[in-house]
N, C-alpha and C positions, 0 to 999 in steps of 0.2 A: 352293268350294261351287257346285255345279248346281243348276240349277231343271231341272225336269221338259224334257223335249224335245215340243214340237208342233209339229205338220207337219213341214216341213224344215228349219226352224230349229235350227241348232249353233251353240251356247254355247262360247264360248273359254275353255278354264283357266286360270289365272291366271298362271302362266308365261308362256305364250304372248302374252296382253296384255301384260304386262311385254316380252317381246321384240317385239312392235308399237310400243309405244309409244317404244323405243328404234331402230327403225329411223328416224326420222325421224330422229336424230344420225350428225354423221359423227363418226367418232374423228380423224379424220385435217386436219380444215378448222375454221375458226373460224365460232363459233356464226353469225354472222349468212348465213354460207352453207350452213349446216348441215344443207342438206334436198336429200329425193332429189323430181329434175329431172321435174314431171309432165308425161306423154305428153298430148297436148292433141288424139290424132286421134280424128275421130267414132266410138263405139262402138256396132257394130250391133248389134240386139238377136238372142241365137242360137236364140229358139223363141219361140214363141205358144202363151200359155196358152188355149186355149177352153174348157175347163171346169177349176174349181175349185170342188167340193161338198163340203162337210163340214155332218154332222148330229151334233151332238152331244148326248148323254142325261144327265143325270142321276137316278137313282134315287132313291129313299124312304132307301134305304140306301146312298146318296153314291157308288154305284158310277159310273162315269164310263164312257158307252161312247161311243166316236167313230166312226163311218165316213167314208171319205174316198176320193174321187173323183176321178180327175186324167187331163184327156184335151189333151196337148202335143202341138202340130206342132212340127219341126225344120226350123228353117230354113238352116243352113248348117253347115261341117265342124266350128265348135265346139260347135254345136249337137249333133250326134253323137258326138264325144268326150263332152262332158256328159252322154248320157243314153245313151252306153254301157252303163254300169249302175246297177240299182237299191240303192239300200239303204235299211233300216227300221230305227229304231233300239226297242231296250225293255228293260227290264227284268226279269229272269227272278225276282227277289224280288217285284214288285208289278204285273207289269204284263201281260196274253197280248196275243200278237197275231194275225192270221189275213189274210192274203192269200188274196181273193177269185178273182182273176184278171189276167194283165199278156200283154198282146196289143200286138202291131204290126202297125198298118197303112199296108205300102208304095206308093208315088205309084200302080203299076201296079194296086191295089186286092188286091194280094195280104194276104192276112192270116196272122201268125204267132201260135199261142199259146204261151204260155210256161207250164210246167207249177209251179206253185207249191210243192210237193213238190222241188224243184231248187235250193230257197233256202238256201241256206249260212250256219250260226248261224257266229257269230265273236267274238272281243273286239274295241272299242275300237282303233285301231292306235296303235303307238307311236311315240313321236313323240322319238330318238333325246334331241334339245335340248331334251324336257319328260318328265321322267319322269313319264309319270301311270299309275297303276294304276287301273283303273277295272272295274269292276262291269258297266258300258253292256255287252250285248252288242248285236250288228247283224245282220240279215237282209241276206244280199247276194246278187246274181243277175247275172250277162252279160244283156243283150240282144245277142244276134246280130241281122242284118239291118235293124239303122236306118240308113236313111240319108236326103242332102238331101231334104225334103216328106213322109219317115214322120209318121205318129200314131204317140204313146206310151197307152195307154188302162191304167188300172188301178186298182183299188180295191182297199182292205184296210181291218182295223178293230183298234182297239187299244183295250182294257179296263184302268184303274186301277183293281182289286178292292179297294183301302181307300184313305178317303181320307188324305192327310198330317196333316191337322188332324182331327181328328175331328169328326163333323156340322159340315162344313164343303167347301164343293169354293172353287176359284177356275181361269181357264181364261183364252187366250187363244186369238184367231185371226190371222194376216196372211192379205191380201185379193190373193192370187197373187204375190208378189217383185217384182221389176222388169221382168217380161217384158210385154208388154203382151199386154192380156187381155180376152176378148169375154164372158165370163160367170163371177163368182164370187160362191159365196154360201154363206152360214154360218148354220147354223139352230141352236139352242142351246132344248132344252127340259127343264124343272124341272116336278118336281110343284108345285099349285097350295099356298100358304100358306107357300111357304119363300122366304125375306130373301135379295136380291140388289141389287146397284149396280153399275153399267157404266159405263167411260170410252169415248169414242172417239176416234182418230187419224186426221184426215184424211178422214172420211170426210164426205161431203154431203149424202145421203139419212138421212132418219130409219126407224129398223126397225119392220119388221110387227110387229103384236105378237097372236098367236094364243089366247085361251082358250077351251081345253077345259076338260070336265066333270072332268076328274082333274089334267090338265097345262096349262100355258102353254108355248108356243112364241115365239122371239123369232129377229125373220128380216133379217141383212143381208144387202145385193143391191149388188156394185159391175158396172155392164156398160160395155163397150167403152170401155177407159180404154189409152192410149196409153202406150210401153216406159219407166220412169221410170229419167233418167239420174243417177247419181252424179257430184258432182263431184269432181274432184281436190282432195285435203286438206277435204275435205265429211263429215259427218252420215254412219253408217253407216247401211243397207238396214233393220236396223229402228229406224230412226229416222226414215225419211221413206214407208215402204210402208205405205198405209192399214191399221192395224187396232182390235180392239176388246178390251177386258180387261172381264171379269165375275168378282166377288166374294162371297161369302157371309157373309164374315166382317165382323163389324159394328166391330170397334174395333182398334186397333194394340195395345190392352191384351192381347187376346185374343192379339194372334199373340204378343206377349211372355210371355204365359203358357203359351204350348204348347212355345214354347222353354225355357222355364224347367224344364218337364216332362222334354222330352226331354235336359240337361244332368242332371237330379237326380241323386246320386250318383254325376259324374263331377266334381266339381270340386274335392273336398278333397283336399288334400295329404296322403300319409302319413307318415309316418315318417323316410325316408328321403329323400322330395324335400324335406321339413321341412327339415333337418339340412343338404342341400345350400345350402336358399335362406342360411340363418344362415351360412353358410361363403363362402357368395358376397358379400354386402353386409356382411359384417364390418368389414371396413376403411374402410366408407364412412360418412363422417358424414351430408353434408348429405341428404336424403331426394331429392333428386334425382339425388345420383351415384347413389343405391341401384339407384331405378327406370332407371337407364341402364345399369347394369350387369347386374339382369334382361332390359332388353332385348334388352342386344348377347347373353347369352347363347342366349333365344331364338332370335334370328335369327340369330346364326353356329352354335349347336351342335346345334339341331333340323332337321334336314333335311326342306324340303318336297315331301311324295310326295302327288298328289292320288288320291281313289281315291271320285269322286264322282258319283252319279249316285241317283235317287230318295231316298228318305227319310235314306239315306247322305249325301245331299248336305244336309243341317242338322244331325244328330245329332253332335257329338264324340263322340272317343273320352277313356276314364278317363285324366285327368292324369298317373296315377302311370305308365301304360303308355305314354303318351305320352314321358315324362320318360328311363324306363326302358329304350324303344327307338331314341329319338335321331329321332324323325322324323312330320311329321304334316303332314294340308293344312291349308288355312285356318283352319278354325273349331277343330281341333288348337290351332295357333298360339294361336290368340284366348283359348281356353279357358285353356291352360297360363300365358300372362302375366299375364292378369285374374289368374288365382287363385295364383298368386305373388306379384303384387304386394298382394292383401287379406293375406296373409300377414303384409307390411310395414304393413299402418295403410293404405295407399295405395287408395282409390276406384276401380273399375277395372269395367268392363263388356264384354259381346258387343256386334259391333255392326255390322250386317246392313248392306251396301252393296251395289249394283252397280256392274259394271264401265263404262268407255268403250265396250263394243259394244252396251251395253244400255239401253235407255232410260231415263231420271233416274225413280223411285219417284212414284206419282203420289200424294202426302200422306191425297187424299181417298179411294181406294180400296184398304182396308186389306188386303194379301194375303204372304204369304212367298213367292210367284212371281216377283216382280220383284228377286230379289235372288241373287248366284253368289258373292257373295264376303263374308268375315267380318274384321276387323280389332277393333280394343280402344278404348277409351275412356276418358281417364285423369281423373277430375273432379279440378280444381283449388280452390284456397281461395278464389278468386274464385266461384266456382259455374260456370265455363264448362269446357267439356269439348276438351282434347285430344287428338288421334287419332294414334294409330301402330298401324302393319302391319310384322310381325316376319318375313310371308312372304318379303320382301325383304331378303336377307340383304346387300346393298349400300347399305340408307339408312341413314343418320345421325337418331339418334333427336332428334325437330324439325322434320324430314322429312316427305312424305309420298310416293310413288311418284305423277305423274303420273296415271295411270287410277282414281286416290283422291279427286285432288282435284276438288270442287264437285259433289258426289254429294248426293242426297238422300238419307239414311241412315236406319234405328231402331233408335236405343240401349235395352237393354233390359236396367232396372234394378229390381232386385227385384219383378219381375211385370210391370211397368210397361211400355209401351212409350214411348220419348220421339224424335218426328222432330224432323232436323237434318240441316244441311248443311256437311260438310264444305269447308275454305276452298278457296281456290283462291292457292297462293304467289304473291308478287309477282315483277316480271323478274328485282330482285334477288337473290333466292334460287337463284336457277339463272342461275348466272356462271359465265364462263371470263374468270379476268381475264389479259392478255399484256403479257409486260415482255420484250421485245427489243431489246438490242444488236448494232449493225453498224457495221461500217468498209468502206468503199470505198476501193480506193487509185488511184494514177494511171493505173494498166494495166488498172483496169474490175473489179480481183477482188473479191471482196461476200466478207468473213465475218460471221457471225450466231451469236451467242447468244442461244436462247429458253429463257424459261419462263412454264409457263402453270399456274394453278388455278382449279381447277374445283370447284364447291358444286353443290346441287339434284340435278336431275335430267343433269348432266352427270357430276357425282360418283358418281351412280350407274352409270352407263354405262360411264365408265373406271373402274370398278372390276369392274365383270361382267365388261369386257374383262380386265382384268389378270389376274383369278381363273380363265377359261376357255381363253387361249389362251396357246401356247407361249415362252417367248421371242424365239425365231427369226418367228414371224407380229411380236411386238411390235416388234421390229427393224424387220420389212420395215412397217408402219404408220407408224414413223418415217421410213425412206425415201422411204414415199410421200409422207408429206408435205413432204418438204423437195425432191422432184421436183417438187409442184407449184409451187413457189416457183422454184427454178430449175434446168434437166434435167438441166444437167452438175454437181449438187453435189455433194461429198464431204463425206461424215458422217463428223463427231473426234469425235463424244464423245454420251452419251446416257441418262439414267438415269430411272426411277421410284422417289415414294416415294408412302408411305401406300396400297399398294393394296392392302392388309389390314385395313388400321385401320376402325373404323367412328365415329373422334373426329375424324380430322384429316383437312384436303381434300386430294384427290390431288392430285399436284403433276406435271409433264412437263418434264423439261429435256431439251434437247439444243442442238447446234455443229454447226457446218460450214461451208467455203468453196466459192464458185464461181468459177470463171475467166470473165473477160470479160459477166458478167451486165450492169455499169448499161448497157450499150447507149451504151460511147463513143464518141464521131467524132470525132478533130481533135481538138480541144481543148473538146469538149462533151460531159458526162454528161449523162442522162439517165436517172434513177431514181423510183422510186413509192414513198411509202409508205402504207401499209402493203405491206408487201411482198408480202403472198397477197390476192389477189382472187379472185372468183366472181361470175356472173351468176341463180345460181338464182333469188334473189329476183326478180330479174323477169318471169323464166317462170312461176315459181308465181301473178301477178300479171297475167297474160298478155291473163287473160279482161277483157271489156271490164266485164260486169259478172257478177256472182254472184244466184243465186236463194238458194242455202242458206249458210252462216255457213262463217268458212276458219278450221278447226282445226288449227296445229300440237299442240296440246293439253296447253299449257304455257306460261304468259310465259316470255319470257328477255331476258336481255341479255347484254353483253361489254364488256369496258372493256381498251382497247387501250395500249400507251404505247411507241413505238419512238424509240432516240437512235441516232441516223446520224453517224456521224464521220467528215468527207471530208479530202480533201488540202488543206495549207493553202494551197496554192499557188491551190485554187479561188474561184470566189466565186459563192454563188448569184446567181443572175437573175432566175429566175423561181418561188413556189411558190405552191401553188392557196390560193385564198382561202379562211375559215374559214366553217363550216355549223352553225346551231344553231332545228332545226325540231321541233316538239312540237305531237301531235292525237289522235285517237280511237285509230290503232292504236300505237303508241307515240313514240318520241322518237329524234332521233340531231343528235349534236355531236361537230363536228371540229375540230381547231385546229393548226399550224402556226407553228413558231417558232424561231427562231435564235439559238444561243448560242456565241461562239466560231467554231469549225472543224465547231461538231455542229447538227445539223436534225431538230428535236424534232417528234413527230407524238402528237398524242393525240385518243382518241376514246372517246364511251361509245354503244352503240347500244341503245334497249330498245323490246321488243315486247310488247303484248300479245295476245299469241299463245293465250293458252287457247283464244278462241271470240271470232274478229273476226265480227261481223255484218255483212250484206251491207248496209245501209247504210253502214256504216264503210269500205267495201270501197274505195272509191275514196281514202281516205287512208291506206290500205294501201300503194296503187299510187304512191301520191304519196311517202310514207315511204320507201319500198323505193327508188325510181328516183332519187330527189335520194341519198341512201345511195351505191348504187352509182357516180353521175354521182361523188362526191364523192372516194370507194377510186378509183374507175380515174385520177384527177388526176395527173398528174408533176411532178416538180421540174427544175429545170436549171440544172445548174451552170456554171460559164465560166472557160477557163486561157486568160489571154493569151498 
């Protein structure tokens, strides 16, 4: 589900978050190095906003007109790629737009106009790896002749001729992006006598506030505010760029009853998906295979197509059409479970969330703006509520996808609205647990037998993987990893299981030998275990200190176990001593032991990772670096 688009603000579909939130895994490395290596060089900011106006209207009759103002210098060559071209995004069911004029003016003081008649209506573009079908169409335009020290100047205005909510508006503003900026300002005027409430982010100054004889006017003002930088694994752009949300809607009851409106007569089952649901949980006794088995159906046999954008973006479609053509977005999904599962006896609701690029729901300002995404709600006999999302055809029902969890939510139950927050899993939830065997012999050769299982959010990931790409890629993923362990290895053997199932954790085996790996001399090995290392964690850790909070955005752990079987003719001498450290950002223990001929290495490492705070930041750094000191350790063996 979309919320309305303002200003330049785009909204990520849910796929796409989902494959965000999965880049931060490697398939190929173990969890605790599992992230990609942030660039830490200073980034210049590529234009300067000096004006940012926007006047927004509200009518008697909730029509919403906006005009908006935008006068950018370019400061460098990304700066001109950037503002190459324009685009407008709107709605051709609810929305006009009108481009006033879009003029550049060159360092030489030369000025171009651009003729707004030249603007080119489009779809949406597709996004090969997200099938979204979408409604959004876009205004789009070339600017020729920008370049390093142009102005970009241009105004348009955009009309929402009915509101979403009836007598009701709700609006936001962001206060210029990240580019730094010498003047912006947001005027927002309502007839006098009608019911509003405002949040603000970030901002310092308190607003003008204007009454006229018919209207009030309400005025923020941010000036000469300097380029705000993102950090790496930080808080997205609107999360930390000053803005402000205004509301009309007085109670979450209201916004659950306008949803409840727009659902009526799409939620009962006919006939036919009747007769299916009875055919499907036949066999199940306990009430929770049943509800497990409506789930996996959902989510492996409706296919998610997003096709959302204004009032499209909360309405479902009729269940039975839903049912009948195998495919729906979110609030599809949402709709379709809930009301198979009341089928079953089973308590089950909509239930409005945002994603991780959007800011957490602010409880006290009651709006359906703040929300893109729709998952279910399953009340239990305790009275506490369960959450699953079936758009993820890779979770395990008990699950939750990453970008779900610790949201601020509104469930919304027979009219009612009810806010809640979704949990947030613990490390252990999202494991990769490793049980490798190795033999070293006299001549230095290493073979290895691994397997590994994966739960949470890594179970999800190898399973996306295993469902999306070829065998021949799964092979070479296998390869790579055992290249990074050691370069000349030869892969014997290699299989997956479960990477269909949505019951059982995916599992990863593979073998192989390398020549001359432990690094023997003489009559000295010299071996590591664990056998893969990585440094990322301490790059990610790099900074001395943090302003904003370090989300991998997910705890995790990994529990490691390798038995080393050497020659018996050796004898260790030397192996690193045992590490068991625990504080704010998680915990890791190591241990080291000998049995026999074999040299036992075990470790469990856990993070929590959802949202370390910058206070926490420093036992981050501490976590991570004793961690790595502890993996890069050797052992050394000795033949007389």
């Amino acid at each position: 589900m979309l919320k309305p688009i303002k200003k330049n603000m785009l909204f990520i579909a849910f796929i796409l978050s989902v494959l965000l939130n999965f880049v931060l895994l490697n398939s190929n490395q173990s969890i605790c190095y599992a992230v990609i290596t942030p660039k830490l060089n200073k980034i210049h900011a590529t234009s300067k906003i000096l004006l940012d106006y926007t006047h927004e209207t509200i009518t008697k009759n909730y029509e919403d007109i906006s005009t908006e103002h935008e006068i950018i210098k370019i400061l460098n060559k990304k700066g001109v790629k950037k503002y190459s071209s324009l685009t407008f995004p709107f709605s051709k069911k609810n929305q006009k737009l009108k481009v006033f004029f879009i003029k550049i003016i060159q360092p030489n003081g030369n000025i171009i106009h651009i003729n707004p008649k030249l603007l080119k209506t489009v779809t949406a573009p597709f996004n090969p790896e997200a099938p979204i079908f979408s409604n959004q169409l876009l205004k789009t335009i070339q600017l020729p002749g920008v370049v390093k020290g142009s102005i970009v100047d241009y105004k348009y205005r955009t009309v929402i001729i009915k509101p979403y909510m009836k007598n009701n508006f709700f609006t936001e503003d962001y206060f210029g992006g990240l580019s730094p900026l010498k003047k912006s300002v947001y005027k927002l005027t309502i007839p006098n006598g009608l019911y509003y409430r405002y949040a603000e982010y970030g901002l310092k100054e308190n607003p003008e506030i204007i009454n006229g004889r018919l209207n009030t006017t309400i005025v923020w003002s941010v000036w000469d505010r300097n380029k705000i930088t993102l950090e790496k694994m930080g808080p997205g752009e609107s999360f930390i760029v000053p803005h402000v949300m205004i509301s009309s809607v007085k109670s979450w009851n209201d916004v659950a009853l306008w949803y409840a409106h727009l659902t009526k007569d799409r939620i009962k089952p006919g006939a036919k998906l009747n007769d299916y649901i009875k055919k499907l949980v036949y066999s199940k006794k306990p009430i929770l295979e049943k509800i497990k088995a409506i789930y996996n159906f959902t989510a492996k046999k409706i296919r998610y197509v997003g096709y959302e954008f204004g009032i499209d973006g909360y309405k479902p479609s009729n269940v039975n059409s839903i049912f009948k053509n195998r495919f729906g977005d979110c609030k599809d999904h949402a709709t379709l479970f809930s009301s198979m599962l009341r089928q079953i006896g089973v308590k089950a609701y909509p239930v409005l969330i945002p994603t991780t690029e959007i800011p957490n729901m602010n409880p006290d300002i009651p709006t359906p703006f703040v929300f893109d995404h729709e998952i279910t709600a399953i009340k239990l006999k305790t009275g506490k509520f369960m959450f699953a999302d079936t758009t993820s055809n890779v979770t395990t029902f008990g699950d939750l996808p990453p970008m779900d969890q610790g949201r601020n939510v509104l469930i919304m139950v027979n009219g009612k609205g009810i806010t809640a927050r979704t949990p947030v899993l613990p490390p252990a939830k999202n494991n990769i647990s490793v049980k490798e065997y190795a033999s070293v012999s006299n001549a230095g050769t290493l073979n290895l037998k691994s397997s590994l299982i994966y739960s949470g959010a890594y179970d999800m990931y190898k399973r996306y993987l295993y469902s999306s790409t070829s065998k021949r890629k799964k092979q070479d993923g296998i390869l790579k990893n055992i290249m990074s362990i050691a370069p000349n290895a030869k892969l014997s053997g290699y299989s997956f299981k479960n990477g269909n199932s949505l019951t059982k954790p995916y599992i990863e085996n593979f073998s192989f030998n390398a020549k001359n790996y432990s690094g023997k001399n003489g009559n000295v090995i010299i071996i590591r275990l664990p056998l893969r290392i990585r440094t990322e964690l301490t790059k990610i850790t790099a900074m001395n200190k943090r302003k904003y909070s370090l989300k991998f955005g997910y705890n995790f752990s990994e529990k490691t176990a390798v038995h080393l079987n050497f020659p018996k003719n050796y004898t260790i001498v030397f192996i690193p001593g045992s590490l068991n450290i625990k504080n704010a950002a998680g915990s890791f223990a190591a241990s080291y032991s000998v049995k026999n001929n074999t040299l036992i290495f075990r470790s469990y490492f856990s993070v929590n990772g959802y949202k370390i705070k910058p206070e926490n930041y420093s036992a981050a750094k501490k976590l991570f670096h004793l961690a790595i000191k502890t993996l890069s350790s050797q052992a050394v063996l000795f033949h007389e």
